[in-house]
C-alpha positions as CSV (number, residue, x, y, z in Angstrom):
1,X,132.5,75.7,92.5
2,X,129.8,74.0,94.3
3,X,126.9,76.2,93.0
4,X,128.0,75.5,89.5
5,X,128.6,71.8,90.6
6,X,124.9,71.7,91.6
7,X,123.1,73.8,88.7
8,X,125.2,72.6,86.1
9,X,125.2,68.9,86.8
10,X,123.4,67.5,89.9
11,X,120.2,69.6,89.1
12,X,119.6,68.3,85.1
13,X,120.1,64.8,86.4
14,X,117.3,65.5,89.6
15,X,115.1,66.8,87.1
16,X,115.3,64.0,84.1
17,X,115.1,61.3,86.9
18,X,111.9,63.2,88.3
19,X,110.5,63.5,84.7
20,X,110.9,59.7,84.1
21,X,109.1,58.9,86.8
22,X,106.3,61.2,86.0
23,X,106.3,60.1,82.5
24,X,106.2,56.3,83.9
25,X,103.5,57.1,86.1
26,X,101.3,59.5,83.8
27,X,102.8,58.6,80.1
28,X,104.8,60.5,78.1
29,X,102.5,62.8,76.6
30,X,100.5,63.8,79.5
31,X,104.1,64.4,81.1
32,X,105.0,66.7,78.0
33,X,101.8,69.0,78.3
34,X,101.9,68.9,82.0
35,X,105.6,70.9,81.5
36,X,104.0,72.8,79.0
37,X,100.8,73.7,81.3
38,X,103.1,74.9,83.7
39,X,105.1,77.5,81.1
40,X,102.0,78.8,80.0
41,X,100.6,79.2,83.7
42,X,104.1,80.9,84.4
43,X,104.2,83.3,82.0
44,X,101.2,83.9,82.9
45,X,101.8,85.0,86.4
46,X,105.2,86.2,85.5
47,X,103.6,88.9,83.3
48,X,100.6,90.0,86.5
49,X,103.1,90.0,88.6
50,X,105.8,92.1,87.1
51,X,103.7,94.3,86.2
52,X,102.2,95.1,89.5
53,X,106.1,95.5,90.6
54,X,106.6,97.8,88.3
55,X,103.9,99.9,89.1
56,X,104.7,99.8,92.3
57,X,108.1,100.9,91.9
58,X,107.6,103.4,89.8
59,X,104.6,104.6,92.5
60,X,108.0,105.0,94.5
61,X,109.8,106.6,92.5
62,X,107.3,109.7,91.6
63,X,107.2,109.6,95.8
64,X,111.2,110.9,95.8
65,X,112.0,107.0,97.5
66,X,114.1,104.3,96.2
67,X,112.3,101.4,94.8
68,X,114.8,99.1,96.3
69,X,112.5,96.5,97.2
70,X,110.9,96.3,93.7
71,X,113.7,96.1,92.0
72,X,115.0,92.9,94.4
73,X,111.6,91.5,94.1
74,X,111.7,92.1,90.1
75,X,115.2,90.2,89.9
76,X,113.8,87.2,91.7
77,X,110.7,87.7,89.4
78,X,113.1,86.7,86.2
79,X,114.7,84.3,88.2
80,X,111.3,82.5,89.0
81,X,110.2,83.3,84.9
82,X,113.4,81.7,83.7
83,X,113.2,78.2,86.1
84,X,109.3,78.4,84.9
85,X,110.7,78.1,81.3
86,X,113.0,75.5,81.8
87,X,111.4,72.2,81.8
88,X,111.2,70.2,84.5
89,X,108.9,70.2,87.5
90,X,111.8,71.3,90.1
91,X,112.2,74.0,88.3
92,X,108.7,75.0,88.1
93,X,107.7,74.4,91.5
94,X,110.9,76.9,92.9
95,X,110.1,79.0,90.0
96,X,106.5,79.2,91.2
97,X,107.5,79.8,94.8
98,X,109.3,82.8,93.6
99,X,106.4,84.1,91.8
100,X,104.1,83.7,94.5
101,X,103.6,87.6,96.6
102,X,104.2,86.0,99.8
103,X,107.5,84.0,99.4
104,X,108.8,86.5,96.9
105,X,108.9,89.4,99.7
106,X,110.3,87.2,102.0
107,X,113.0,86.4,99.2
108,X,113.5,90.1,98.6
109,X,113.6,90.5,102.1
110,X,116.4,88.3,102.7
111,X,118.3,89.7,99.3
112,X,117.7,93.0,100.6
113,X,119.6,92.0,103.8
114,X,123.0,91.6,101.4
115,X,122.5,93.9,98.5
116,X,124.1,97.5,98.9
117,X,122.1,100.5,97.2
118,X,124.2,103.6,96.5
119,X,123.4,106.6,93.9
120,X,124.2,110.0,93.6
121,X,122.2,112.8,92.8
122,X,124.4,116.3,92.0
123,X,126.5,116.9,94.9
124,X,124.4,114.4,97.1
125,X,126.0,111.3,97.8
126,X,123.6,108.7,99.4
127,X,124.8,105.0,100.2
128,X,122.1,102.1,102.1
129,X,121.6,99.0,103.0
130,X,124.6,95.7,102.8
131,X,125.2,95.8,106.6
132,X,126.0,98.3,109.0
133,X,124.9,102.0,107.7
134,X,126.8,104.6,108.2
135,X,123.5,106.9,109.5
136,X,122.7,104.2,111.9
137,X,119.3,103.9,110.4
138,X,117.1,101.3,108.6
139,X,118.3,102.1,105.0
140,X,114.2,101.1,103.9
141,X,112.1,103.2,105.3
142,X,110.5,103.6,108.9
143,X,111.3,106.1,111.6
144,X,114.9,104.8,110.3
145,X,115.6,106.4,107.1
146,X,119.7,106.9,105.0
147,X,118.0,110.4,104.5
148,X,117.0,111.6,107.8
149,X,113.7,113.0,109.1
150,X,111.4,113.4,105.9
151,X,109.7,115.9,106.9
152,X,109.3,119.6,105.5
153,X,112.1,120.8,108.2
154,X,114.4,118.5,108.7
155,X,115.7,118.9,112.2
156,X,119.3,117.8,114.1
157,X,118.9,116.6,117.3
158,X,118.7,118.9,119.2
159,X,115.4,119.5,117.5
160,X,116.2,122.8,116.0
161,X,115.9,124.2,112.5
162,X,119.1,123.8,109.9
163,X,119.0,126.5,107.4
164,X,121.5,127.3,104.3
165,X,122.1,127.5,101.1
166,X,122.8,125.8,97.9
167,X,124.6,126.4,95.6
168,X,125.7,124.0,92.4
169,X,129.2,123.5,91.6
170,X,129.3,120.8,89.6
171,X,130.9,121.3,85.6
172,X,128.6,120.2,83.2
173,X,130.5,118.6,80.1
174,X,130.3,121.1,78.4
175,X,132.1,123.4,80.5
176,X,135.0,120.6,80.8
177,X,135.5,121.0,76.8
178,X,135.6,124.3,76.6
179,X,138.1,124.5,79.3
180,X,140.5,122.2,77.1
């Protein structure tokens, strides 16, 4: 309730009173084009930096690794793009800060902290990151990894070889309709 206390109705009051004062201080008009500088400026940005997120993640992606990382840093790039379009200077200046490369990894760093990435690929269940891992490894990368050693031969502890097979057993749909 607090949150939605505070963006709902402390925040709009912060930022009128600020744009008063800016508009007493500067005038009205050079406070309108000042809010509308700062759109433009972050759209701007918004659009150089998403895009170098996204080629980034999908960099990862053709690598075989999860872009969790982008994709944090690309939700607090809208978050940052939609306070830029809101008028009002607090707004734009947290907006901003998410925008800039520095604070917005040390954003997605903290979000990454808290956010749980799970997927599943056939018969391969992988699960990373929201606290304690059940692999006891760093779920991002580093000697630490939710998939083990990546390395041609992946090796148990004892450091020899695993071999097997593999063999699909998954139903595709079309095998679950004609069963019926």
């Amino acid at each position: 309730m607090s949150v939605f206390l505070f963006l709902f109705i402390i925040m709009p009051i912060a930022e009128m009173a600020v744009l008063i004062k800016v508009g007493g201080m500067i005038g009205v008009l050079n406070t309108v084009g000042l809010v509308l500088l700062t759109a433009v400026i972050g759209a701007w940005l918004l659009r150089q930096q998403g895009l170098a997120t996204l080629l980034k993640a999908n960099q990862r992606l053709n690598s075989g690794e999860l872009p969790a990382r982008e994709v944090a840093e690309g939700l607090i790039l809208a978050v940052g793009g939609a306070l830029l379009l809101t008028p009002g200077f607090i707004t734009d200046t947290v907006g901003f800060l998410c925008l800039i490369p520095g604070t917005r990894h040390w954003l997605a760093a903290q979000a990454l902290k808290r956010m749980v990435v799970a997927g599943r690929s056939r018969s391969f269940h992988f699960r990373s990151g929201g606290g304690s891992n059940p692999f006891g490894q760093d779920p991002f990368g580093g000697r630490e990894n939710p998939f083990g050693q990546q390395s041609p031969f992946d090796r148990d502890s004892n450091g020899d070889i695993i071999e097997g097979e593999y063999q699909d057993e998954t139903e595709s749909d079309r095998d679950r309709i004609e069963k019926k």
